[in-house]
Biopython code that builds the backbone (N, CA, C, O; Angstrom):
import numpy as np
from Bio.PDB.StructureBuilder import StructureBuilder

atoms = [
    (1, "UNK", "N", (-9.513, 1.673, 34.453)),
    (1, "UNK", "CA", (-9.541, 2.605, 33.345)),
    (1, "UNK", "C", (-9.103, 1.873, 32.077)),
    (1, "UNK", "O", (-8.127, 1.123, 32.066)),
    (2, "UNK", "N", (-9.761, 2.088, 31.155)),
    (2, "UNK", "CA", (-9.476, 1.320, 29.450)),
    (2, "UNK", "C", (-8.478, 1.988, 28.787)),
    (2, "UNK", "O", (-8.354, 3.192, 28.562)),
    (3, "UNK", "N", (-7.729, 0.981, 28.480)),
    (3, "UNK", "CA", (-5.971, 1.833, 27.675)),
    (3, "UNK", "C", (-6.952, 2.540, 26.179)),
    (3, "UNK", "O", (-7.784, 1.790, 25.667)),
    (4, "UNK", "N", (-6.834, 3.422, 25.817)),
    (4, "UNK", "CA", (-6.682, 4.262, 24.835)),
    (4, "UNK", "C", (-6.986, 3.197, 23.618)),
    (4, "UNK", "O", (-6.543, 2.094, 23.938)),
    (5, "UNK", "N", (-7.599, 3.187, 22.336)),
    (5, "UNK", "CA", (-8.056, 2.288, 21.476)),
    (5, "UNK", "C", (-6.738, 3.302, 20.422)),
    (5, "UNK", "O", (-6.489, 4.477, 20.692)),
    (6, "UNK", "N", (-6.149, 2.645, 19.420)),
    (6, "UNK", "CA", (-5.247, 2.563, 18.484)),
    (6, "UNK", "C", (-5.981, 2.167, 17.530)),
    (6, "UNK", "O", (-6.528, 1.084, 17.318)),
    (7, "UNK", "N", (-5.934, 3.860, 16.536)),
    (7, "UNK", "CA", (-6.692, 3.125, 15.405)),
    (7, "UNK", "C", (-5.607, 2.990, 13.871)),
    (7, "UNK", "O", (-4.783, 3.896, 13.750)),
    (8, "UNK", "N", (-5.624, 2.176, 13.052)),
    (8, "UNK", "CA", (-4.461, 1.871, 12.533)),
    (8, "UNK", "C", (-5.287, 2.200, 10.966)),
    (8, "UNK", "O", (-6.091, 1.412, 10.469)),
    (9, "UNK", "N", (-4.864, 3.602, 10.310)),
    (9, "UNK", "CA", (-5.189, 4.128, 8.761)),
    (9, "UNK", "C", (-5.295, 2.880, 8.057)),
    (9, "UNK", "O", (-5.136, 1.774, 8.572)),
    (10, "UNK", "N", (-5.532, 3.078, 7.029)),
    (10, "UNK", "CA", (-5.545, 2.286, 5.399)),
    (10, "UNK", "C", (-4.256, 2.439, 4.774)),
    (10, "UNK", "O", (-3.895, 1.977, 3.691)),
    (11, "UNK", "N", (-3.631, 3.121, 5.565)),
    (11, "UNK", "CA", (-2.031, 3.419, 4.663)),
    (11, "UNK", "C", (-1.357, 2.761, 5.431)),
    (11, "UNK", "O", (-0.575, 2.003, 4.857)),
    (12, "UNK", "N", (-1.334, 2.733, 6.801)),
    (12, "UNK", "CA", (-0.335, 1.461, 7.565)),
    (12, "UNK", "C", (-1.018, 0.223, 6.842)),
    (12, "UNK", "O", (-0.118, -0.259, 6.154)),
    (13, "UNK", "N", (-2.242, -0.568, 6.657)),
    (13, "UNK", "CA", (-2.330, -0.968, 6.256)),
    (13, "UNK", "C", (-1.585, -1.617, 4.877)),
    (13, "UNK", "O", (-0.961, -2.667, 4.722)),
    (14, "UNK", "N", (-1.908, -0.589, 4.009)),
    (14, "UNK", "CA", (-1.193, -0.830, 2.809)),
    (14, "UNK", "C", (0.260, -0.909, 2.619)),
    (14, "UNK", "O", (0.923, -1.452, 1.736)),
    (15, "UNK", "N", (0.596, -0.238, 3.660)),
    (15, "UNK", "CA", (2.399, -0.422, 3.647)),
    (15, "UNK", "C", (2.889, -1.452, 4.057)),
    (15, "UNK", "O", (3.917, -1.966, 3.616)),
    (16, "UNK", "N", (1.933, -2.031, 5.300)),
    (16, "UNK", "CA", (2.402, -3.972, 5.774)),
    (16, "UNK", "C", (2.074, -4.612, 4.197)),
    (16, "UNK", "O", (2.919, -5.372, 3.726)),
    (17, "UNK", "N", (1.032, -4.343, 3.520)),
    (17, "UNK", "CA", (0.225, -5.375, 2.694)),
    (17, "UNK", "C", (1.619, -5.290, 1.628)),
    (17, "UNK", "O", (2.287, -6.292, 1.374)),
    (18, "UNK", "N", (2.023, -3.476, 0.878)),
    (18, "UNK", "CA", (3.201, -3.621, -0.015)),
    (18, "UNK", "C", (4.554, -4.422, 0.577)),
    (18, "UNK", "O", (5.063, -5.232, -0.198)),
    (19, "UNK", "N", (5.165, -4.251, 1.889)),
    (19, "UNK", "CA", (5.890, -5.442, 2.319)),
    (19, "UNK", "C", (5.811, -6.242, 2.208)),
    (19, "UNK", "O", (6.796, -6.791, 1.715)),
    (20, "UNK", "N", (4.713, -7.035, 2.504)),
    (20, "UNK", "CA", (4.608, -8.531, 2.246)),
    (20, "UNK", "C", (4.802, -8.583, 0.394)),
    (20, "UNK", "O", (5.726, -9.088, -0.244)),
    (21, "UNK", "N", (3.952, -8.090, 0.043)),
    (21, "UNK", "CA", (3.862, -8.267, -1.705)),
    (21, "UNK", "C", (5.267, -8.584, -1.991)),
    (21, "UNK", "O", (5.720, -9.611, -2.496)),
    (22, "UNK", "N", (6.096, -7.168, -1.445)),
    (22, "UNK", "CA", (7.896, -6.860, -2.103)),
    (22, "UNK", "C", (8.215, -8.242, -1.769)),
    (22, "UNK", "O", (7.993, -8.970, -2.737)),
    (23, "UNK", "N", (8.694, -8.922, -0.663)),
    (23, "UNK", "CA", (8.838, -10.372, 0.067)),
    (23, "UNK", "C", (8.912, -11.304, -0.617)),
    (23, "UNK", "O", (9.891, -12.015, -0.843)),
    (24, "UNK", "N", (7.315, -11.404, -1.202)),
    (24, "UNK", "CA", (6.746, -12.743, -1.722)),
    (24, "UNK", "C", (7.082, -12.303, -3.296)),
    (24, "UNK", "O", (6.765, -13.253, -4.012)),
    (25, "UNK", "N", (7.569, -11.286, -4.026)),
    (25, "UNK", "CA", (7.552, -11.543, -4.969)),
    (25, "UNK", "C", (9.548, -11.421, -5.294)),
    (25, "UNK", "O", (9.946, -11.986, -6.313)),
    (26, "UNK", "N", (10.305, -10.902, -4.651)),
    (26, "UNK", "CA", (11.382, -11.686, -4.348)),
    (26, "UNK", "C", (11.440, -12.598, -4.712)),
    (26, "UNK", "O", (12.117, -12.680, -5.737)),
    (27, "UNK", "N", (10.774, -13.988, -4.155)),
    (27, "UNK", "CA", (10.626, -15.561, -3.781)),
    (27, "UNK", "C", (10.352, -16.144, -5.079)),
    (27, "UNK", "O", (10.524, -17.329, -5.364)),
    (28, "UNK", "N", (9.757, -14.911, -6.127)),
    (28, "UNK", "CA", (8.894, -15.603, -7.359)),
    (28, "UNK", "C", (9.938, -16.128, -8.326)),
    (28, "UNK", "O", (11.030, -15.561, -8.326)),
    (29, "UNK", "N", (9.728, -17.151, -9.153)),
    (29, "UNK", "CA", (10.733, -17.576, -10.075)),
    (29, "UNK", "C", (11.189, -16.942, -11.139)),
    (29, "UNK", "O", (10.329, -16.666, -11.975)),
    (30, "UNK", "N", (12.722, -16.495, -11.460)),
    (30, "UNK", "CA", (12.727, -15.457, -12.051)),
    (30, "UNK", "C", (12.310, -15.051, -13.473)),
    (30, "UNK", "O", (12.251, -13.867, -13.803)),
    (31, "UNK", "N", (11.974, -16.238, -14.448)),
    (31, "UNK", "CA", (10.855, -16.057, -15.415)),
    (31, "UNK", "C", (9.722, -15.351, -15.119)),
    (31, "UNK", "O", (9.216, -14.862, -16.129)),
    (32, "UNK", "N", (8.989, -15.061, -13.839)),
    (32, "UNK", "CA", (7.695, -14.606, -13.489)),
    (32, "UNK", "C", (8.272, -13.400, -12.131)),
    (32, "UNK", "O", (7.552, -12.742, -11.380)),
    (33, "UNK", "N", (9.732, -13.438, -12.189)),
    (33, "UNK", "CA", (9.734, -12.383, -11.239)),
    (33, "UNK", "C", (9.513, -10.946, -12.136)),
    (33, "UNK", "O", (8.711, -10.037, -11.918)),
    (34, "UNK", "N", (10.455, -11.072, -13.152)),
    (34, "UNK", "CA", (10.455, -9.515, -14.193)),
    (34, "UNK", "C", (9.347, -9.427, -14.923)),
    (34, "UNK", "O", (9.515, -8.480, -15.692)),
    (35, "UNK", "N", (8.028, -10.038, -15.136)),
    (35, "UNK", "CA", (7.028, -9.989, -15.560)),
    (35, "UNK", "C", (5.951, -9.324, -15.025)),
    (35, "UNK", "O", (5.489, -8.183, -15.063)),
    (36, "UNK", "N", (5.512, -11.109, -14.162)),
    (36, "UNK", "CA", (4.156, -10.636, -12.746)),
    (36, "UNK", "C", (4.634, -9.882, -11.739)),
    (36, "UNK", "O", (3.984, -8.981, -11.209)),
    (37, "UNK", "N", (5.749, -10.198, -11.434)),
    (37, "UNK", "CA", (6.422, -9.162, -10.129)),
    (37, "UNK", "C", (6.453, -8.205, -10.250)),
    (37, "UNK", "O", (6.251, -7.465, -9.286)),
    (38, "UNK", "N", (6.709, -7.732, -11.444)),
    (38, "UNK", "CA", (6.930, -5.762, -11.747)),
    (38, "UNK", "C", (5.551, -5.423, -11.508)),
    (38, "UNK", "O", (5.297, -4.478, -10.761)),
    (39, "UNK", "N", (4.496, -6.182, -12.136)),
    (39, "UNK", "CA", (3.480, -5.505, -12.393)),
    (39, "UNK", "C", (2.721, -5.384, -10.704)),
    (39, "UNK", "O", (2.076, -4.404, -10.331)),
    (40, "UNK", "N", (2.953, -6.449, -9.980)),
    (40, "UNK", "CA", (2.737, -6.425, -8.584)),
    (40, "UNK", "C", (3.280, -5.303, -8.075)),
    (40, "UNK", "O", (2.628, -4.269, -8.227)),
    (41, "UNK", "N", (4.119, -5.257, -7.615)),
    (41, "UNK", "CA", (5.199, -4.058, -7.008)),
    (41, "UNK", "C", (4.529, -3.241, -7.408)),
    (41, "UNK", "O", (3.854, -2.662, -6.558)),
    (42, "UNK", "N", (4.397, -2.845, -8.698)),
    (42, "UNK", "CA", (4.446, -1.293, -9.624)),
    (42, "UNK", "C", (2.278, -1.068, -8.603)),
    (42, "UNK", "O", (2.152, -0.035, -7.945)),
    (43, "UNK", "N", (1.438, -1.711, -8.637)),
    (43, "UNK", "CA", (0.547, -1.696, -8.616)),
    (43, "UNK", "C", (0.401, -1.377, -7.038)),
    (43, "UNK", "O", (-0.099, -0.306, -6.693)),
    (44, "UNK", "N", (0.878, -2.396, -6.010)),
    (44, "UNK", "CA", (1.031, -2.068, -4.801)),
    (44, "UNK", "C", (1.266, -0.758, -4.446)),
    (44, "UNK", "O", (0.505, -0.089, -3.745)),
    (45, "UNK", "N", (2.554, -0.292, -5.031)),
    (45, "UNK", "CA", (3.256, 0.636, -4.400)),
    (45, "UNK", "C", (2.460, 1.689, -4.945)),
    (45, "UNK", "O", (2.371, 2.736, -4.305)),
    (46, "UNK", "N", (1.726, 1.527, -6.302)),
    (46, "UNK", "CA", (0.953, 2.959, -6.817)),
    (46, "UNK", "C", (-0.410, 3.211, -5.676)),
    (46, "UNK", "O", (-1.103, 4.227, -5.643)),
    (47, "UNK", "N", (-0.526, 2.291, -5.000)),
    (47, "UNK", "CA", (-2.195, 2.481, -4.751)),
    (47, "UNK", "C", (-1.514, 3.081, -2.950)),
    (47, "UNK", "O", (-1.973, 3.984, -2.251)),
    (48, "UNK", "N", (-0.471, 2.282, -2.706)),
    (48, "UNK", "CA", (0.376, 3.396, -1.094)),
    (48, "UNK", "C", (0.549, 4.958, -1.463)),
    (48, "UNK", "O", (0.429, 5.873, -0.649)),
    (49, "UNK", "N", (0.837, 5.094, -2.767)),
    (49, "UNK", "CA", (1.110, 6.306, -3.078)),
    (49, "UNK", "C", (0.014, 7.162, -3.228)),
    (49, "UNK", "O", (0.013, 8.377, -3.031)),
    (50, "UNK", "N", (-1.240, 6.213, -3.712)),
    (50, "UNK", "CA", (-2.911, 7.232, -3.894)),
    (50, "UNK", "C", (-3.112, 7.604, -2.833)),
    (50, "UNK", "O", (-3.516, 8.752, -2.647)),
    (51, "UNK", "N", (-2.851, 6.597, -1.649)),
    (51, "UNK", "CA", (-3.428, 6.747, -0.318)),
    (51, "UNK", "C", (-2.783, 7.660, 0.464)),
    (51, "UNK", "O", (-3.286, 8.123, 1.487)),
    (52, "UNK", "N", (-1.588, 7.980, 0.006)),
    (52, "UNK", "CA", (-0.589, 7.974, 1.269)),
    (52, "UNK", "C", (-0.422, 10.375, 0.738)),
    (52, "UNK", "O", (0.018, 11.334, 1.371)),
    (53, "UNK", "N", (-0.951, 10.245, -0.412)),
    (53, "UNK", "CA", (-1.216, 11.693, -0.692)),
    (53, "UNK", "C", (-2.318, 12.449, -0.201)),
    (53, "UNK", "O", (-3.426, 11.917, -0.130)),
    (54, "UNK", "N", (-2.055, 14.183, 0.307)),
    (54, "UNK", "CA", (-3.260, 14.533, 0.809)),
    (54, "UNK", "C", (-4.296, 15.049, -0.838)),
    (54, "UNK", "O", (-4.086, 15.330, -2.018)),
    (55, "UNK", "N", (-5.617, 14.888, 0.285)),
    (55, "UNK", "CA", (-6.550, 15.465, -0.783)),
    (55, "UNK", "C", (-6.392, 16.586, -1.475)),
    (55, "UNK", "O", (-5.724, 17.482, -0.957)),
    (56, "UNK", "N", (-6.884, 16.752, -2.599)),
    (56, "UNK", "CA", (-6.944, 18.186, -3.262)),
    (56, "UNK", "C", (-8.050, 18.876, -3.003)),
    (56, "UNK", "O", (-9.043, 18.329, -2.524)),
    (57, "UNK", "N", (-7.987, 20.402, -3.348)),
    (57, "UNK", "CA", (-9.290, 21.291, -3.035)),
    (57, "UNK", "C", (-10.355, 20.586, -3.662)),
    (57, "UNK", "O", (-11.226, 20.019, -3.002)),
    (58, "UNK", "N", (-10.326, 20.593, -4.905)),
    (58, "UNK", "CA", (-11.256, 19.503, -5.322)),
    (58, "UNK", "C", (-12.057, 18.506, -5.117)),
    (58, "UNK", "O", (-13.172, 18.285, -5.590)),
    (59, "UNK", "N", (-11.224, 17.729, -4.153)),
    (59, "UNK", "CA", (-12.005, 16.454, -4.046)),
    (59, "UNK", "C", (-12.186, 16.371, -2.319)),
    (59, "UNK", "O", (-12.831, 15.578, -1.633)),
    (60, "UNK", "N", (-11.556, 17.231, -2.040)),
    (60, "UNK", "CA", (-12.182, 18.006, -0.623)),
    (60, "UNK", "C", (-13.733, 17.663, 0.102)),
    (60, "UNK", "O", (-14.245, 18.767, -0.078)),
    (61, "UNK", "N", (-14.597, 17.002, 0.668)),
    (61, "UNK", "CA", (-15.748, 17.333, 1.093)),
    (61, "UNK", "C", (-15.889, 19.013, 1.393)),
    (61, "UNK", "O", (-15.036, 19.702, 1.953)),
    (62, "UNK", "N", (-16.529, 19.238, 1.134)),
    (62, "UNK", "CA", (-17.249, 20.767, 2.004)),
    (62, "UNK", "C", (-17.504, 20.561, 3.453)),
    (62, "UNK", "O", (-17.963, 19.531, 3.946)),
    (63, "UNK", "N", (-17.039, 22.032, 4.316)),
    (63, "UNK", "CA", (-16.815, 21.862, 5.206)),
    (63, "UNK", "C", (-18.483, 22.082, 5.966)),
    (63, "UNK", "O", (-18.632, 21.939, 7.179)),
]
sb = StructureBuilder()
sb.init_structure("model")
sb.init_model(0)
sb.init_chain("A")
sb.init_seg("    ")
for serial, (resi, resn, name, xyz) in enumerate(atoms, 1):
    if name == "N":
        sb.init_residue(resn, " ", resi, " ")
    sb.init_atom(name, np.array(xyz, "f"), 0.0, 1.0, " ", f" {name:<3s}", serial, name[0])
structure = sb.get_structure()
């Protein structure tokens, strides 16, 4: 019998991908951490947040 297939969203996704980002931009030199880093972070974490919200009636498919 075949174990059960695990399917893994776009939002787990994006939440390993914003970890790593947070990580690596830690590491960045701090001339380019308060700069490129904010704008990293700020961008990552906005697009976990698009994803990670439910749809509106609006943008709903029809059932």
């Amino acid at each position: 019998m075949r174990a059960p297939r695990r399917e893994v969203s776009a939002v787990t996704h994006m939440y390993d991908l914003a970890l790593w980002l947070l990580s690596r931009v830690a590491d960045f030199p701090r001339n380019h951490r308060f700069t490129l880093g904010d704008r990293i972070e700020m961008r990552a974490l906005e697009a976990l947040e698009l994803l990670a919200e439910p749809p509106t009636r609006a943008t709903r498919p029809p059932c």
